[in-house]
C-alpha positions as CSV (number, residue, x, y, z in Angstrom):
1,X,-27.2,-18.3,-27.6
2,X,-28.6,-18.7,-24.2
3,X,-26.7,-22.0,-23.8
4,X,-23.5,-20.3,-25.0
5,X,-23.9,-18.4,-22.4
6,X,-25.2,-21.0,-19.7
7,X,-22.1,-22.9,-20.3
8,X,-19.7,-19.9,-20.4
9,X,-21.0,-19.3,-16.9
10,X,-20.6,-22.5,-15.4
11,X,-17.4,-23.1,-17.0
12,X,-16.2,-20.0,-15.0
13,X,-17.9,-20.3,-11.8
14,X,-16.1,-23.8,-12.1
15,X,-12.7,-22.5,-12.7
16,X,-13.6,-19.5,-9.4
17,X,-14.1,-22.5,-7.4
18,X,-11.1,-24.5,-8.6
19,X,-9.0,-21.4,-7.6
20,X,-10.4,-21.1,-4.4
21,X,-10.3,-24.5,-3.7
22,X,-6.1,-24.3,-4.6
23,X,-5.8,-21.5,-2.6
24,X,-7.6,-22.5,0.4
25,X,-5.5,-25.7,0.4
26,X,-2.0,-23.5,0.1
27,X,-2.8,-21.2,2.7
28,X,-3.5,-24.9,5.0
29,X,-0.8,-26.3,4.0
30,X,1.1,-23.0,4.5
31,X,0.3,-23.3,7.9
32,X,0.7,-26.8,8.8
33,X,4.0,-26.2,7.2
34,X,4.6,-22.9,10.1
35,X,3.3,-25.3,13.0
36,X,6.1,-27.9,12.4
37,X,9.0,-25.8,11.7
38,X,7.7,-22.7,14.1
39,X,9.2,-20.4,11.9
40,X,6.3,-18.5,10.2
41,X,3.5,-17.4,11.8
42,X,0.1,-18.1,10.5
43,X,-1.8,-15.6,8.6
44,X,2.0,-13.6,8.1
């Protein structure tokens, strides 16, 4: 039961991280995208 749980834990704090990780990368790449074409401002 307590391993259920253990591994229903780290399974999510793994899948938070993923997220983050995907969203950090659009928001550079959102960015570096604005810079070249100097049409968006980053952080719009």
């Amino acid at each position: 039961m307590v391993a259920d749980f253990l591994r229903g834990t780290r399974a999510l704090v793994v899948g938070l991280l993923i997220l983050l990780a995907g969203l950090g990368t659009a928001d550079a790449a959102e960015a570096l995208l604005a810079r070249y074409l100097g049409t968006v401002q980053p952080g719009d």
